[in-house]
C-alpha positions as CSV (number, residue, x, y, z in Angstrom):
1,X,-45.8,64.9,-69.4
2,X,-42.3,64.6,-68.9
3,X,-40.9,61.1,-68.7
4,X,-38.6,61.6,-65.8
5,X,-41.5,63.1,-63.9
6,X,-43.8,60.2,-64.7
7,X,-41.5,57.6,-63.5
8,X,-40.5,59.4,-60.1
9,X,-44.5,60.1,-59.2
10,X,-45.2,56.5,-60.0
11,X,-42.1,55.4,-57.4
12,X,-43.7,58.0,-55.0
13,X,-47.4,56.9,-55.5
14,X,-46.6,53.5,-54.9
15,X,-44.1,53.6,-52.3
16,X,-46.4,55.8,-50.4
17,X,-49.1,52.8,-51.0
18,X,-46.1,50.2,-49.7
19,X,-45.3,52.8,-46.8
20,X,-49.5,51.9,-45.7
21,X,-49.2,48.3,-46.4
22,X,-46.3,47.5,-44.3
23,X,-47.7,49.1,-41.3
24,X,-50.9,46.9,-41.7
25,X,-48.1,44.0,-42.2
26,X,-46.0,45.1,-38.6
27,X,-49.3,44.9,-36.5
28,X,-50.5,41.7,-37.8
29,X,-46.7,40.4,-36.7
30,X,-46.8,41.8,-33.7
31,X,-49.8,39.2,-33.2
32,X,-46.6,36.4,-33.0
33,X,-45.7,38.2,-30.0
34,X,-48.3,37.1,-27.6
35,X,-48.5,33.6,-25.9
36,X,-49.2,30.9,-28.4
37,X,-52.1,29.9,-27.2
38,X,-53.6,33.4,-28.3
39,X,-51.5,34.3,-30.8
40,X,-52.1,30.8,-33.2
41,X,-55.5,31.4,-33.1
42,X,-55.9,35.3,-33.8
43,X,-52.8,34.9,-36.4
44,X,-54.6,32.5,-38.6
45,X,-57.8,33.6,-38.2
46,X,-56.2,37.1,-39.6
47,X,-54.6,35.0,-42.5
48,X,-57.9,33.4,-43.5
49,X,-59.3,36.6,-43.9
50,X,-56.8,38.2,-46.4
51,X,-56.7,35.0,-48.1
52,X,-60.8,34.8,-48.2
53,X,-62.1,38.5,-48.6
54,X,-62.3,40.0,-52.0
55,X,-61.5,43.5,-51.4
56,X,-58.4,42.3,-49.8
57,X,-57.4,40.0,-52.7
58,X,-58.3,43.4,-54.6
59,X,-55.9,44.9,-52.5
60,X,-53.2,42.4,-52.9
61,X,-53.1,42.4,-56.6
62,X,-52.6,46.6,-56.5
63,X,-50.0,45.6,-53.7
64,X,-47.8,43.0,-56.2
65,X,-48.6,45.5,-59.1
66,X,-47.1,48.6,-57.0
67,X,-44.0,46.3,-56.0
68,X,-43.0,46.0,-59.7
69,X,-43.8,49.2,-60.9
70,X,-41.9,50.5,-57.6
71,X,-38.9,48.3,-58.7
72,X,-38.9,49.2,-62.3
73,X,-39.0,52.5,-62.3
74,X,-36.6,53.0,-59.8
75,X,-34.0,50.8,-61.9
76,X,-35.1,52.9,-65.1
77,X,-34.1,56.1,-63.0
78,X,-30.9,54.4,-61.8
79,X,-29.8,53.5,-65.3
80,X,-30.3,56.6,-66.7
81,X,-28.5,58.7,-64.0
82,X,-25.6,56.4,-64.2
83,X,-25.3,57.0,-68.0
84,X,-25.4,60.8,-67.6
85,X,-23.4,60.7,-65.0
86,X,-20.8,58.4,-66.5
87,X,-17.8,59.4,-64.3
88,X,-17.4,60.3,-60.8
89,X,-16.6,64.1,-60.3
90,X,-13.1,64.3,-58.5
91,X,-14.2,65.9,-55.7
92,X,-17.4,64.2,-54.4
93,X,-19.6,67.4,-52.4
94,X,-23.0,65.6,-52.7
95,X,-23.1,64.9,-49.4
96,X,-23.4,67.8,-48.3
97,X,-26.8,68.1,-49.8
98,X,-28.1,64.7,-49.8
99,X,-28.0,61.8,-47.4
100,X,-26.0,58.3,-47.6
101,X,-29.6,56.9,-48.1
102,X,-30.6,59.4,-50.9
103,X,-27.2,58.5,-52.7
104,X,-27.7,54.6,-52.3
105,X,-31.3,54.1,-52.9
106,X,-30.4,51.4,-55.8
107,X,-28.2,49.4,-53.7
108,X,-31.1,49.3,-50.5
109,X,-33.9,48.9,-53.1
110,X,-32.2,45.9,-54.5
111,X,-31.5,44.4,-51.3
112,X,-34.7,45.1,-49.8
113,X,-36.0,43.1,-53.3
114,X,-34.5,39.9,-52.4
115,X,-35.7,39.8,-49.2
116,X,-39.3,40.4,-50.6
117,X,-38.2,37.3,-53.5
118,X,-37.3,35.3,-50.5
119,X,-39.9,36.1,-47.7
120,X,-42.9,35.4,-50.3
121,X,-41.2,31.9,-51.2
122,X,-41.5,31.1,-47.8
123,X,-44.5,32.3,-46.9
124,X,-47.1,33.3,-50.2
125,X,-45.8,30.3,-52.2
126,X,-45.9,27.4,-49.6
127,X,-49.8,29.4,-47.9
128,X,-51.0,30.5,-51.1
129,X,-50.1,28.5,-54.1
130,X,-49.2,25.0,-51.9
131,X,-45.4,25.0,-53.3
132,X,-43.1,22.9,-51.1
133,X,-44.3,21.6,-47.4
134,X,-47.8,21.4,-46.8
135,X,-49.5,23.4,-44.7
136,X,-51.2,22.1,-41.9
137,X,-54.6,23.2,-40.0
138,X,-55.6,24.6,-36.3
139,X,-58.3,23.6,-34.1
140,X,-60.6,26.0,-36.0
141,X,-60.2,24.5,-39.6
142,X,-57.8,27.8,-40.6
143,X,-54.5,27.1,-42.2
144,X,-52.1,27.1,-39.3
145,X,-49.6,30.0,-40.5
146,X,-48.9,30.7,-37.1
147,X,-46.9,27.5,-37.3
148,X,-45.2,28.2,-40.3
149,X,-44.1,31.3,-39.0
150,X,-43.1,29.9,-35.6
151,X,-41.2,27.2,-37.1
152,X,-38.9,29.5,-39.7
153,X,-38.1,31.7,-37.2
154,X,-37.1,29.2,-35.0
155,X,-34.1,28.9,-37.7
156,X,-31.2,31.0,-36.8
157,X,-30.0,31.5,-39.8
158,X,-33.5,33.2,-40.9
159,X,-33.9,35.3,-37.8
160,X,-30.2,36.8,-38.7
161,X,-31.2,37.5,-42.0
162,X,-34.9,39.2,-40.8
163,X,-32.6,41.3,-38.8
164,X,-30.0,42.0,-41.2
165,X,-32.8,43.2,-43.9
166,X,-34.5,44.9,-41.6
167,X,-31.5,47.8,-41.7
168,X,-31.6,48.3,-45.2
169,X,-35.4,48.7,-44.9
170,X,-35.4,51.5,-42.4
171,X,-32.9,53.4,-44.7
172,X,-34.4,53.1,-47.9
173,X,-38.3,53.7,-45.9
174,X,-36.4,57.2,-44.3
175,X,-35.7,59.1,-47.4
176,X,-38.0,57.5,-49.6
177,X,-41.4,58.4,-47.5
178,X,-39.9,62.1,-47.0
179,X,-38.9,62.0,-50.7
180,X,-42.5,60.8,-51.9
181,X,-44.1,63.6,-50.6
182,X,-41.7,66.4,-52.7
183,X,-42.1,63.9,-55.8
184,X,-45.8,64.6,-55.4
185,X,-45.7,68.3,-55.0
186,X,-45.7,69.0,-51.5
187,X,-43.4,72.2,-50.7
188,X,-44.6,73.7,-47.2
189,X,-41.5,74.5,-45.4
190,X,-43.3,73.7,-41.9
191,X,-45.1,70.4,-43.3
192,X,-41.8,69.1,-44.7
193,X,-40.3,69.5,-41.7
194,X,-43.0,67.5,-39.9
195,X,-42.7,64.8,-43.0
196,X,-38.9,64.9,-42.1
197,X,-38.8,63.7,-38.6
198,X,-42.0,61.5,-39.1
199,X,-40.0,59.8,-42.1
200,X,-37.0,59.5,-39.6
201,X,-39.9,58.0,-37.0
202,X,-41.5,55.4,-39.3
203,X,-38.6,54.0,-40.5
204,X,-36.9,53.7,-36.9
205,X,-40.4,51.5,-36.2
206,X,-40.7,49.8,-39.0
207,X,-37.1,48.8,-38.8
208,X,-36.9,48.2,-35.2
209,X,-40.2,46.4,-35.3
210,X,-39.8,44.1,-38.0
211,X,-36.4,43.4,-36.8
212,X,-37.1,42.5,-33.6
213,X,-40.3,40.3,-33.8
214,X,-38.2,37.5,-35.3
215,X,-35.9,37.4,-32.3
216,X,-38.5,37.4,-29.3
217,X,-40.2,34.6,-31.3
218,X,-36.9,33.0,-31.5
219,X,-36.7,33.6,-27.7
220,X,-40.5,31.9,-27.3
């Protein structure tokens, strides 16, 4: 098998994985939306779970492994296109077959990395391993993440840069979730139209939603 190949279906494999994942991570958010006095409860009772179930912790292991392979490859691909293509042509007419988002993958990948380095230090190291603040509990003996959660994005500084990663995100989730789908084979003229605006769909959501949840909890 082809190297090239192998790296680009394991980007698309596990981005399409990612794609699932961060819907499943959008509507446990959109808990925070509600009235605390619902939300706290539901929201860590939801966190217990993932933390206590062992298919989910099954789950979460392929989900760190498919971030890193994700990441990986894509920097192997980037490398090696930069060194074949060593020097910009004169007259740059990739745009008119590719998209901004298609030609800056790297550059969104990498950004949308840091906010994934940062996010889980706030939240997976302080919940999960106990690194920094402790955490305290609810009324029902769960972990009160719902606090945690309440309290960084009462920081303006962190809702700004929810907001500003969120862009990036909705870019790189556009082409990439269209992308995945040629990477794996899939050719039909009519179902790659219907990929194409659904791609253009998701990422509008996911970008919108993840975006915006910060800022009405700010707002609470």
């Amino acid at each position: 098998m082809n190297v090239l190949f192998y790296r680009k279906t394991i980007i698309a494999a596990t981005g399409l994985f990612l794609c699932i994942f961060l819907i499943v991570h959008l509507s446990a958010n959109a808990i925070l939306i509600f009235p605390e006095e619902v939300a706290r409860g539901w929201y860590n009772s939801y966190s217990t779970t993932l933390r206590e179930s062992p298919l989910i912790k099954i789950v979460a292991y392929l989900l760190y492994l498919s971030i890193v392979l994700h990441a990986l490859y894509a920097l192997l691909i980037t490398i090696r296109n930069r060194k074949a293509k060593p020097q910009k042509y004169v007259m740059d007419q990739s745009s008119e077959n590719s998209t901004w988002a298609s030609k800056n993958m790297g550059i969104l990948g990498t950004l949308i990395l840091i906010f994934i380095i940062i996010h889980l230090a706030n939240f997976w190291a302080r919940i999960k391993l106990g690194i920094g603040e402790s955490v305290g509990f609810d009324a029902a003996g769960n972990k009160d993440v719902y606090e945690v959660t309440y309290s960084l994005f009462h920081n303006i500084y962190f809702v700004l840069f929810y907001v500003i990663c969120a862009i990036p995100l909705a870019f790189h989730l556009y082409h990439g979730f269209k992308s995945s789908f040629k990477t794996l084979g899939f050719y039909h003229k009519k179902g790659t139209a219907i990929i194409a605006k659904t791609s253009l769909v998701y990422a509008i959501i996911m970008g919108v939603g993840f975006g915006l949840i910060p800022i009405i909890v700010y707002f609470k």
